[in-house]
C-alpha positions as CSV (number, residue, x, y, z in Angstrom):
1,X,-16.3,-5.0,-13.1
2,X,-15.9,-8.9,-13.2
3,X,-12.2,-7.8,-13.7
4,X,-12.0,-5.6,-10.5
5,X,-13.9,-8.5,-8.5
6,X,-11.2,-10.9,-10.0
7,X,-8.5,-8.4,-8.7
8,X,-9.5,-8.4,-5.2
9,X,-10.1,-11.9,-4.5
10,X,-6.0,-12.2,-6.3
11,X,-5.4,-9.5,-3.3
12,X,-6.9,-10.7,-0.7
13,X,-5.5,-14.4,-1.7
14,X,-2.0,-12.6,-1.9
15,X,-2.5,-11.5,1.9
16,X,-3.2,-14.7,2.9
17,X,0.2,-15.8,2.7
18,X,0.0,-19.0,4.7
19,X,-1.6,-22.6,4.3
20,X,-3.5,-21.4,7.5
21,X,-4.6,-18.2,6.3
22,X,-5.6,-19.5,3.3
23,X,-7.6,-22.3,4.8
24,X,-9.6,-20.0,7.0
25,X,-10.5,-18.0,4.2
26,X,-12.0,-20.8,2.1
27,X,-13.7,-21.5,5.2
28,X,-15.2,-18.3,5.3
29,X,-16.4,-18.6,1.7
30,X,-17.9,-22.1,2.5
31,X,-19.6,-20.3,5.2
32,X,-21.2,-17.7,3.2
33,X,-22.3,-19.9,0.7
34,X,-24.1,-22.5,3.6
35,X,-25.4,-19.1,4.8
36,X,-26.9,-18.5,1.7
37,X,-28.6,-21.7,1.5
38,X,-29.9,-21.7,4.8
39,X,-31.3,-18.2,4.9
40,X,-33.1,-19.1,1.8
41,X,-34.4,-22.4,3.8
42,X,-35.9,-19.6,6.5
43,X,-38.0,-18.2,4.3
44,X,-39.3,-21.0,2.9
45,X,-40.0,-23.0,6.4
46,X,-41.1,-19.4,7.6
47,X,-43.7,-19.3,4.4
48,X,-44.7,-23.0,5.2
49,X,-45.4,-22.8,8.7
50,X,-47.7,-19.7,8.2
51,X,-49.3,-20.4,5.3
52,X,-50.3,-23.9,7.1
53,X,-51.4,-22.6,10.3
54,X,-55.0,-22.8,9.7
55,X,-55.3,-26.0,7.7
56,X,-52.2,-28.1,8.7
57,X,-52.5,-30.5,11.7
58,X,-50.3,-29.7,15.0
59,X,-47.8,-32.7,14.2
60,X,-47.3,-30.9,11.3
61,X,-47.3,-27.3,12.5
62,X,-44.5,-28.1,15.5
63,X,-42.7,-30.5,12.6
64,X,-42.6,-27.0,10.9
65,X,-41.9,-24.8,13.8
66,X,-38.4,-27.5,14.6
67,X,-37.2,-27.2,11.1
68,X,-37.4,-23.3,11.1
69,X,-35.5,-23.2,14.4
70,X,-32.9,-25.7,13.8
71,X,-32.3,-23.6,10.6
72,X,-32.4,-20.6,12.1
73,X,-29.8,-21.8,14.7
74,X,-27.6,-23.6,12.2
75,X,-27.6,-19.6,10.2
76,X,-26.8,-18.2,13.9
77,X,-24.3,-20.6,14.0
78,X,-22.7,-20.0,10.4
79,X,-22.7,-16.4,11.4
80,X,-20.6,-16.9,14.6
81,X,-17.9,-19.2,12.5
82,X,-18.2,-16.4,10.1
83,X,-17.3,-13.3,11.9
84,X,-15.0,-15.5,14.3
85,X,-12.8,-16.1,11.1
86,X,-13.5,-12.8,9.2
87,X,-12.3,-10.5,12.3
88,X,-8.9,-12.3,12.0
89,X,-8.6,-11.7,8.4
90,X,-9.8,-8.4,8.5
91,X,-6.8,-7.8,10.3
92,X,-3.8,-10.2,8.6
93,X,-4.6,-9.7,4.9
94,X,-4.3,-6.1,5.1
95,X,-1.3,-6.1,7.5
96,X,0.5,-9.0,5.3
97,X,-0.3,-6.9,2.3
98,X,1.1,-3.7,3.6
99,X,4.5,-5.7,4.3
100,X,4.5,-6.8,0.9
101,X,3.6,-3.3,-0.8
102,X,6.5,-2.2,1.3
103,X,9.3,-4.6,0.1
104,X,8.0,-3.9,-3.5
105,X,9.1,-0.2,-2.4
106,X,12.2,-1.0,-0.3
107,X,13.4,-3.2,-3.7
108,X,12.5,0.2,-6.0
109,X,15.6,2.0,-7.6
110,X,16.9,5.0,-6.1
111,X,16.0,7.3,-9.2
112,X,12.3,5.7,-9.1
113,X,12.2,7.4,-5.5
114,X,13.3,10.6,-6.7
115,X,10.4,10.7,-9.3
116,X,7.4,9.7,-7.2
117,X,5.5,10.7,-3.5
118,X,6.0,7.5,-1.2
119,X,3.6,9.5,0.8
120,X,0.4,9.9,-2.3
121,X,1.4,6.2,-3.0
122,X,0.5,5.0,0.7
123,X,-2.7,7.3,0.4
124,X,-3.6,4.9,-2.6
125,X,-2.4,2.0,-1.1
126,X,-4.6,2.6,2.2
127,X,-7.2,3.5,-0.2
128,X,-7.2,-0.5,-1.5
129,X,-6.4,-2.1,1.7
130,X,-10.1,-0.3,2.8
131,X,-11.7,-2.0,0.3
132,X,-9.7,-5.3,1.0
133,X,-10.8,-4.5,4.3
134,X,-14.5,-4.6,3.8
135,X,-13.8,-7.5,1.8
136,X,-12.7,-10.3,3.9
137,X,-15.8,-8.9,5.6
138,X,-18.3,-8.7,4.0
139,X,-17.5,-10.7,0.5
140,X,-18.9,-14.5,1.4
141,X,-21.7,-12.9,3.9
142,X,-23.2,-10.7,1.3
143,X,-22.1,-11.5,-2.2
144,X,-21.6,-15.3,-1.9
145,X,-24.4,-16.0,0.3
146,X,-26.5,-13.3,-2.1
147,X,-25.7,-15.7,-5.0
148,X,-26.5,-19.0,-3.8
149,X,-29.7,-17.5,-2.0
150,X,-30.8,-16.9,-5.4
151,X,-29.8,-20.0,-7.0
152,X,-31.7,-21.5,-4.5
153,X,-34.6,-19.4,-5.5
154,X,-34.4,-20.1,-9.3
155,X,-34.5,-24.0,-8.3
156,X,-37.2,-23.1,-6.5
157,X,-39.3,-21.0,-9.1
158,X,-38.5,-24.1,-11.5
159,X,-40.7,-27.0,-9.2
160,X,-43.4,-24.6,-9.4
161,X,-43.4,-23.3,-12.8
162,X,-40.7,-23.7,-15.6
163,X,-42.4,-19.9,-17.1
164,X,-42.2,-18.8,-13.6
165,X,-38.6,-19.3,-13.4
166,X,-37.9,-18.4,-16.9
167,X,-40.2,-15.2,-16.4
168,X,-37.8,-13.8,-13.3
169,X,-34.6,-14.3,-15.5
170,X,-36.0,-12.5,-18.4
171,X,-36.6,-9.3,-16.0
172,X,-33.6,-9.8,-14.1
173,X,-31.9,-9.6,-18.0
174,X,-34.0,-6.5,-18.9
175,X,-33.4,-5.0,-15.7
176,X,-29.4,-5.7,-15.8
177,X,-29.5,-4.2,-19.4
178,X,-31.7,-0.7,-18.3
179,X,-29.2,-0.2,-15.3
180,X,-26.4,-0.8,-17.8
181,X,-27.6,2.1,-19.5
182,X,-27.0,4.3,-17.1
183,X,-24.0,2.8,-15.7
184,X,-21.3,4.0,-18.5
185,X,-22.2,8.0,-17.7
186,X,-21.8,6.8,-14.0
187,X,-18.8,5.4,-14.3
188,X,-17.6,8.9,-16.5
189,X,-18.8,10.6,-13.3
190,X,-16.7,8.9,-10.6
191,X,-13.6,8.7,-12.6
192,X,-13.8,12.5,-13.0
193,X,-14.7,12.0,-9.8
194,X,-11.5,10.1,-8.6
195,X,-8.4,12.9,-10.4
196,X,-9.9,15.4,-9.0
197,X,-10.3,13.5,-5.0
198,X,-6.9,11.8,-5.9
199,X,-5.4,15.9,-6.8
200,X,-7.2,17.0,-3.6
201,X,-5.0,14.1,-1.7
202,X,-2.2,14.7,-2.9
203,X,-2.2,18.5,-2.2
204,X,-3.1,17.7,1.2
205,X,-0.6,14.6,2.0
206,X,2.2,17.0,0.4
207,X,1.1,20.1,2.3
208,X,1.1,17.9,5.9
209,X,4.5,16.4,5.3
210,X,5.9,20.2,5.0
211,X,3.8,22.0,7.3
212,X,7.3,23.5,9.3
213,X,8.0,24.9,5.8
214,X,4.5,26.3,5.3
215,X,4.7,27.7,8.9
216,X,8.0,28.9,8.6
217,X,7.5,30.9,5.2
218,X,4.0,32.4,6.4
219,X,1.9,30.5,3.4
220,X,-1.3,29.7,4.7
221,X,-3.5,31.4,2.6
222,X,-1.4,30.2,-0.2
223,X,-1.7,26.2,1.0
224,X,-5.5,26.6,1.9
225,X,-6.7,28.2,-1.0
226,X,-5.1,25.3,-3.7
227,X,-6.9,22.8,-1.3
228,X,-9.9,24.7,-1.8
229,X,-9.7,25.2,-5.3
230,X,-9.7,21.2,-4.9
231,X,-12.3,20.3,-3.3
232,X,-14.8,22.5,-4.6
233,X,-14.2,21.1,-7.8
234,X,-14.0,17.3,-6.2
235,X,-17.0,18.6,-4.0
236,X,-19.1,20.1,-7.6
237,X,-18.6,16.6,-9.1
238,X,-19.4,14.3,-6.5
239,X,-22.6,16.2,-6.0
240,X,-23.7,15.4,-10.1
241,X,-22.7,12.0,-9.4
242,X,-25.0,11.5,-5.8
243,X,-27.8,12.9,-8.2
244,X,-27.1,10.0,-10.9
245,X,-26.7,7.6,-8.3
246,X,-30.3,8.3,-7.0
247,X,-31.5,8.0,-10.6
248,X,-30.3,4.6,-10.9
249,X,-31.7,3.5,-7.8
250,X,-34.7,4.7,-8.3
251,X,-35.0,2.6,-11.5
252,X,-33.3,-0.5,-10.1
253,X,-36.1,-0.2,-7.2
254,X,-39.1,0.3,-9.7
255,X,-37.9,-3.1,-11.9
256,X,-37.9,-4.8,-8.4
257,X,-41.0,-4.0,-7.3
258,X,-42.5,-4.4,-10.8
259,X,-41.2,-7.8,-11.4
260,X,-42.6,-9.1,-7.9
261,X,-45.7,-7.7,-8.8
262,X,-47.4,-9.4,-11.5
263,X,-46.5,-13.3,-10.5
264,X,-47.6,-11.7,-7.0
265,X,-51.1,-10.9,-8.6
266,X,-51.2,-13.5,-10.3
267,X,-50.9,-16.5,-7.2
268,X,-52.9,-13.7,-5.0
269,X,-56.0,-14.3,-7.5
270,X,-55.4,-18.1,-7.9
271,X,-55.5,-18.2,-3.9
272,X,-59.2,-16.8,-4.4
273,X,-60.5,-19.3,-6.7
274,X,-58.8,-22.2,-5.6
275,X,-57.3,-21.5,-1.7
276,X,-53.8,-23.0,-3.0
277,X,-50.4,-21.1,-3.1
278,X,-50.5,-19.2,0.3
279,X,-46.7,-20.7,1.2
280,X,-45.7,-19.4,-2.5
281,X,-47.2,-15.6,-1.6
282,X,-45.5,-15.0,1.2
283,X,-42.3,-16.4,-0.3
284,X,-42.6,-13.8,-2.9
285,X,-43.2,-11.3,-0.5
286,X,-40.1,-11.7,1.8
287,X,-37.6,-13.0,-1.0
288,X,-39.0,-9.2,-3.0
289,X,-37.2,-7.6,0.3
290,X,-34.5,-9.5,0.7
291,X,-33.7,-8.7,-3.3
292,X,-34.0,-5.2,-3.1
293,X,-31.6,-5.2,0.1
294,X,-29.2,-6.9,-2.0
295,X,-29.8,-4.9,-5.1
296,X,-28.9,-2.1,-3.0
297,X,-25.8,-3.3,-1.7
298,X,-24.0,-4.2,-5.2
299,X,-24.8,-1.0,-6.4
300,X,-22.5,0.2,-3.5
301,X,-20.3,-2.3,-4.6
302,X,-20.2,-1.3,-8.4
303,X,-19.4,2.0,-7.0
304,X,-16.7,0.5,-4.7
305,X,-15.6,-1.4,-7.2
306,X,-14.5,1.6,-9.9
307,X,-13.3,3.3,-7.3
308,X,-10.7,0.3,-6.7
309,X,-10.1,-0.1,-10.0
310,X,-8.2,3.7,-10.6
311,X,-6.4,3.0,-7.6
312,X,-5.4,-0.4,-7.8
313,X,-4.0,0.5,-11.6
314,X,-1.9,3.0,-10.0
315,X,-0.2,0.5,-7.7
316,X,0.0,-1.1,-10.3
317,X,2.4,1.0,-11.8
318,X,4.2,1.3,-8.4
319,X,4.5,-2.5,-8.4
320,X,5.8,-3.4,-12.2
321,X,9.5,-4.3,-12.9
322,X,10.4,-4.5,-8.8
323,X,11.9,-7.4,-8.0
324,X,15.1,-8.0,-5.9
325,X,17.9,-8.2,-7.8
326,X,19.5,-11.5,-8.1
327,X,22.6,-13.0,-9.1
328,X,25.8,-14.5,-7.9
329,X,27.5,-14.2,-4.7
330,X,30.9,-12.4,-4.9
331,X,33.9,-13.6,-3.6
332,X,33.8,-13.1,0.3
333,X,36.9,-10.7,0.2
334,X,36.8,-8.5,-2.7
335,X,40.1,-6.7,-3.8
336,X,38.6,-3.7,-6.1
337,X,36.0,-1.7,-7.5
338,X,36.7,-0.4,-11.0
339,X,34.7,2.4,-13.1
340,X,35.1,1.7,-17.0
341,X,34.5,4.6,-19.2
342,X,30.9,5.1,-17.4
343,X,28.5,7.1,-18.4
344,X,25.2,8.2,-16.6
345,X,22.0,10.6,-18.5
346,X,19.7,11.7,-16.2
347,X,16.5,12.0,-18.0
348,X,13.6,15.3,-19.0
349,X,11.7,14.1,-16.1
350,X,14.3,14.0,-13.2
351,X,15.9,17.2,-14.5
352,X,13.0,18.6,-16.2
353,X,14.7,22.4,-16.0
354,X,18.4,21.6,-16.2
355,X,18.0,19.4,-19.8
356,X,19.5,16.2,-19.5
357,X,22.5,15.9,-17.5
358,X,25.3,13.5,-18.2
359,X,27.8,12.5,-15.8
360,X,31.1,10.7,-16.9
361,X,33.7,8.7,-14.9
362,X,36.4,7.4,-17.2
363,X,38.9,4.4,-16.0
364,X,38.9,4.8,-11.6
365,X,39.4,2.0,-9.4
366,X,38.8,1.5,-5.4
367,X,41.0,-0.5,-3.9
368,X,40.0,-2.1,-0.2
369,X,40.6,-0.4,2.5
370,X,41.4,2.8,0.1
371,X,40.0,6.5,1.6
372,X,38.7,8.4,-1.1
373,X,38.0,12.1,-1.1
374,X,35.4,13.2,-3.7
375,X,35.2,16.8,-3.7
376,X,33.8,19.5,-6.7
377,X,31.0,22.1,-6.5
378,X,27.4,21.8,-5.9
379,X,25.7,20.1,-8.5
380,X,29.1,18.6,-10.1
381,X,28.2,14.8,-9.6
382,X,29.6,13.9,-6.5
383,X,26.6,12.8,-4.6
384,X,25.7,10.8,-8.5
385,X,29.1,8.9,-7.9
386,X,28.0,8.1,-4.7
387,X,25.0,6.7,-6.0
388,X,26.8,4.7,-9.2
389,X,29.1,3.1,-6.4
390,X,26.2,1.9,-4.3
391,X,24.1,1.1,-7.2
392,X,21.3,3.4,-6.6
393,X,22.1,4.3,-10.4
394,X,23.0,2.1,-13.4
395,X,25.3,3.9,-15.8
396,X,23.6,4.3,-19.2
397,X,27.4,3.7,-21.0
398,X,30.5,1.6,-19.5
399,X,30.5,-0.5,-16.6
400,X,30.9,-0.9,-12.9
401,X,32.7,-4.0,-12.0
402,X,33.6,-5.6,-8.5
403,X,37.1,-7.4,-8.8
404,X,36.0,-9.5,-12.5
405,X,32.3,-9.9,-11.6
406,X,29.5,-6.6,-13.5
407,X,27.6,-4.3,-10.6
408,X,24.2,-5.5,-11.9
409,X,24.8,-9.3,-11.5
410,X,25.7,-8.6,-8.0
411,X,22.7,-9.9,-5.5
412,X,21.4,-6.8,-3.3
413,X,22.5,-8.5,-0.5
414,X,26.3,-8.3,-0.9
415,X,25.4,-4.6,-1.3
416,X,23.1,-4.5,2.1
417,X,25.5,-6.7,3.7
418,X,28.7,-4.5,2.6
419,X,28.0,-0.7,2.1
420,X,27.1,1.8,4.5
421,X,26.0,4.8,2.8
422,X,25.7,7.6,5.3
423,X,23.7,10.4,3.4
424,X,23.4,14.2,4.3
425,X,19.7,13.8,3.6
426,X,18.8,12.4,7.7
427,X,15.5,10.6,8.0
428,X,14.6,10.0,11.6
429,X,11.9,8.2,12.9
430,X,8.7,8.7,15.4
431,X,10.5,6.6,18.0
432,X,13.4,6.9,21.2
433,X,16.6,8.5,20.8
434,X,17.9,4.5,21.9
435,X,15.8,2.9,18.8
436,X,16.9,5.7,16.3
437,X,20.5,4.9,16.8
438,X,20.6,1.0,17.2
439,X,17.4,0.4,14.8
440,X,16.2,-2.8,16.5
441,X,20.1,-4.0,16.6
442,X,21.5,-5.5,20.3
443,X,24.3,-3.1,21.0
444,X,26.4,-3.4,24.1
445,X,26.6,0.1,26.1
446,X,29.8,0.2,26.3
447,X,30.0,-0.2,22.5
448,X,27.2,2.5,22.0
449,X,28.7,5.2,24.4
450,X,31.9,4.5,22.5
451,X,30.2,5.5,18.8
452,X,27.9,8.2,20.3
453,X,31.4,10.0,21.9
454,X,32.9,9.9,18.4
455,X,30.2,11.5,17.1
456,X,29.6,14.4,19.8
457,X,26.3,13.1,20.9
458,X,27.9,13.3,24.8
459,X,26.1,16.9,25.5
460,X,22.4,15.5,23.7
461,X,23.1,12.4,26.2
462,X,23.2,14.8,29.1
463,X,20.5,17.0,28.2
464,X,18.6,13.7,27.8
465,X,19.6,13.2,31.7
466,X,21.0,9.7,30.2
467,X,17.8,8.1,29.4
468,X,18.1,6.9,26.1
469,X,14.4,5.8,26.0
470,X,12.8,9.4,25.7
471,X,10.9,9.8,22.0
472,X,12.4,12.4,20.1
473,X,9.3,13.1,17.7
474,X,8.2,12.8,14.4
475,X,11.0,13.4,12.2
476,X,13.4,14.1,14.9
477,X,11.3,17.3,15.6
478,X,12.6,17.5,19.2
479,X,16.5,18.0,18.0
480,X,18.3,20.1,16.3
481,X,19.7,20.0,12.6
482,X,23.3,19.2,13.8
483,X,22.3,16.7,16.3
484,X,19.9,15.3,13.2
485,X,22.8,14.6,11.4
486,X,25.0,13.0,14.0
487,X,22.2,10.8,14.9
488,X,22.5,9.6,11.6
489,X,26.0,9.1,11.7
490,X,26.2,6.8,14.6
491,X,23.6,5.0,12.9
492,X,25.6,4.2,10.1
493,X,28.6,3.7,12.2
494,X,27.0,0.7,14.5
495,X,26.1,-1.3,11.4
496,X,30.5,-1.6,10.9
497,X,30.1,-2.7,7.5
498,X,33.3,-2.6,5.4
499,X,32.7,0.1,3.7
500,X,31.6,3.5,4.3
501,X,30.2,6.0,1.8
502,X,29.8,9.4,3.6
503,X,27.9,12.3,1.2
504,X,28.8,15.7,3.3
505,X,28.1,14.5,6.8
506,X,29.8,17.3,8.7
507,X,27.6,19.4,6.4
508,X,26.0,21.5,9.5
509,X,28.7,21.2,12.1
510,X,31.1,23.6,13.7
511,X,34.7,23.3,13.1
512,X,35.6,21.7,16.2
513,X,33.1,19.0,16.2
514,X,33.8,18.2,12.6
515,X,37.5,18.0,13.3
516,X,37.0,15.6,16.3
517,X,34.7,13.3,14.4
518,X,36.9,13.0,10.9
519,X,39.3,12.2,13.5
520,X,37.5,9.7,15.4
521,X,36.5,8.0,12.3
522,X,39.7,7.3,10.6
523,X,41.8,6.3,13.8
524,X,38.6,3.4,15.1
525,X,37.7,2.9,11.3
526,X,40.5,3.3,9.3
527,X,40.7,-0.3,7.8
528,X,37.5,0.3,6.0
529,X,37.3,1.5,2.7
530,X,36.1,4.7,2.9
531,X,35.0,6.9,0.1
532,X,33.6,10.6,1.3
533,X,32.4,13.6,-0.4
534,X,33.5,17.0,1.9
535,X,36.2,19.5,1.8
536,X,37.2,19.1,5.2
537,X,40.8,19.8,5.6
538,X,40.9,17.0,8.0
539,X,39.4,14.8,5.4
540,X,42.1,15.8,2.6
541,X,44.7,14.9,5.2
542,X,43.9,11.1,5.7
543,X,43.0,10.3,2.5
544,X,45.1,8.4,-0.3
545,X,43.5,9.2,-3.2
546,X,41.0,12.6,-4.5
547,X,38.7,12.5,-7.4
548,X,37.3,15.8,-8.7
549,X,34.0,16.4,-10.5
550,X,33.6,19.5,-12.9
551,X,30.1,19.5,-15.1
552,X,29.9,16.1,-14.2
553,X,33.2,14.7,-15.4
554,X,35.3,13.1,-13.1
555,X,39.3,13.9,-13.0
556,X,41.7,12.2,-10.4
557,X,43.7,14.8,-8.9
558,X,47.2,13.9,-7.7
């Protein structure tokens, strides 16, 4: 636990990725902890005043009565800076680590995204930014403030009675270790707990994201009984684990109560004899509630806390090894890229029914400004090549070199900065047709009417009535396959990087408009190096150079 606790302060210090970030939230920990000592300061002044009420003098009972309002002003006051500073942060840490989390994916290799659900790791990750969340909340009002409330109490037990104090940490030990006891089943209980909630998640995030597919093929009985099969199971287990959780409060409340109560007894029958030790009584009393609250509340928090700690070591699996790439600059004009004997396995796990795959390019080069045909059947490599050349994929044998200078000492940025890869796999956003072409880039009209009439976007332009601005949905739900993919290609075209890499992107076009566009694109592009995978006959014809792939070998073909 003191692990997990460590963890989320490292998160939350993470988020706070600037000097004044970081100052507010040591300011809010100073807060809590001045919080702490002043609410224990209530209670005392609080026990004071009313224990003196009868024998104290009225200098002394309005003496009293000002030092219990100026400190239950300054804990007012403490609260205000509190949750002034705490709503901001509630907000930035979370945000700031979000965009951190996403880089860490952005920077992930391409054969990592084929192996794992970007959408069950932001169900995780939302999972951890909930606790952060509550965190930057509630961490210095109720666990920092808790703690120095307490030490304030042990300092105080201490002036009364050395055996006092030493009597509270001996049952705050034996009631630790009894708790403990029961804590290991517990924590058996909510992991089993978490697989089968985190299985019953991941059902339902993969279900959503294909719910056309599910409509489409008539399997709704089929989707809805596997997430019932889930959660009954998630819903059996979580029911054993609410009845252990009441177990252990119930024992955590009867040490509690029990401890208070003998000392209690104790000063209530001194009081009788003697008529000393009122203030100390009602102390007891009220610090008795405020122990139990916070008793309570870190038994939530233990629970919290493994929860965070299953989901946390699966981002942390996410996160390992993912650093941008580094390395030296290339020359600003390159003159070729050459392919040396290369040699690519994909492993069990990515082609867990095919057996491993190999694919093999022997000695190719790319000159600039070359156009490339890559052609074979489906399956062959071509779309792997694709992938090699824009260093999605390191080869496993061999090397990929740009002029004298290895692929994978190559900074990402020359890569971002120089290849436009335009897939057949189109991923359009929630926003306007305007924003899923330009992607927050200034285009000039003129410039963007020019690239959406090479690509046969004039007719969706119409039927838009010319208002670029209208949303076409979630996933591009509001236009059709074909127009999907031309979207994507004007995309890719407006970026006018030097080269292009285009993987089958007349794929679900007619003939015509397929025609027009290879045309369009080698006449206004045609001093880019271009390196396509389609059998096109209007492709073959402006292209230097063919490679062929046949069970992922690749042979030039004159």
């Amino acid at each position: 636990m003191i692990k997990a606790f460590l963890d989320i302060l490292r998160l939350m210090w993470l988020g706070a990725n600037t000097p004044k970030l970081k100052f507010r939230l040591v300011l809010n920990i100073a807060c809590g902890a001045f919080a702490g000592f002043f609410i224990f300061l209530n209670y005392y002044l609080l026990s004071t005043l009313l224990s003196g009420l009868a024998t104290d003098s009225p200098e002394v009972i309005r003496r009293n009565l000002v030092f219990l309002v100026a400190s239950s002003m300054s804990t007012v006051v403490l609260w205000w800076v509190f949750r002034y500073f705490a709503e901001f942060l509630c907000y930035a840490i979370p945000f700031n680590l979000r965009k951190y989390y996403y880089n860490v994916v952005y920077h992930k290799s391409y054969s990592w995204h084929l192996k794992n659900s970007v959408g069950y790791f932001q169900s995780m990750l939302e999972k951890v930014m909930g606790v952060v969340n509550n965190w930057c909340v509630m961490f210095s009002w109720r666990y920092v403030s808790s703690a120095v409330f307490f030490a304030c109490f042990f300092i105080y037990t201490y002036f009364i009675s050395p055996y006092l104090m030493l009597y509270f940490l001996v049952c705050i030990v034996v009631m630790v270790a009894t708790i403990r006891t029961t804590y290991n089943k517990r924590m058996r209980l909510v992991k089993e707990f978490s697989i089968l909630d985190r299985l019953f998640g991941k059902a339902f995030t993969d279900f959503l994201y294909n719910v056309r597919t599910v409509k489409k093929m008539n399997l709704l009985s089929f989707t809805t009984t596997r997430l019932e099969d889930f959660g009954s199971a998630a819903n059996d287990k979580y029911s054993e684990l609410q009845r252990h959780n009441s177990l252990q409060w119930g024992l955590q409340e009867f040490f509690i109560r029990a401890q208070f109560l003998i000392p209690l007894v104790y000063f209530v029958l001194n009081f009788i004899k003697t008529g000393e030790g009122l203030s100390t009584i009602i102390l007891l009393a009220t610090v008795q509630g405020h122990m139990s609250t916070t008793a309570e509340k870190m038994m939530h928090f233990m629970s919290e806390t493994s929860k965070f700690k299953e989901d946390l070591a699966l981002l942390a699996g996410y996160i390992d090894n993912t650093g941008a790439r580094g390395g030296v600059a290339p020359r600003r004009k390159w003159k070729k890229i050459c392919f040396r004997n290369t040699c690519l396995r994909l492993d069990a796990d990515t082609e867990r029914d095919l057996g491993i795959f190999e694919h093999r390019v022997g000695n190719f080069e790319i000159a600039r400004g070359e156009h490339i045909a890559v052609m074979g059947k489906s399956g062959e490599g071509k779309t792997t090549f694709l992938n090699l050349l824009t260093r999605q994929f390191g080869p496993c044998e061999g090397c990929i070199t740009l002029d004298d200078t290895p692929y994978n000492s190559l900074p990402q940025s020359f890569f971002d900065s120089e290849f436009t890869y335009i897939s057949q796999d189109v991923e359009l956003f929630d926003m306007s047709f305007y924003d899923n072409i330009t992607m927050g880039r200034k285009v000039s009209r003129a410039k963007l009417d020019e690239v959406l009439r090479d690509c046969c976007l004039d007719d969706l332009v119409k039927r838009l009535k010319g208002n670029l601005d209208t949303d076409i949905g979630e996933k591009g739900v509001r236009v059709s396959a074909g127009e999907k993919q031309r979207i994507n290609l004007a995309r890719g075209l407006l970026l006018d990087r030097s080269v292009l890499v285009l993987d089958e992107i007349t794929a679900n076009l007619d003939p015509a408009t397929t025609s027009h566009i290879w045309r369009s694109i080698f006449k206004k592009h045609g001093d880019k190096t271009i390196i396509a995978i389609s059998h096109e006959p209007e492709l073959v014809r402006h292209v230097g150079k063919k490679l062929r792939f046949k069970s992922g070998v690749a042979k030039p073909v004159a």
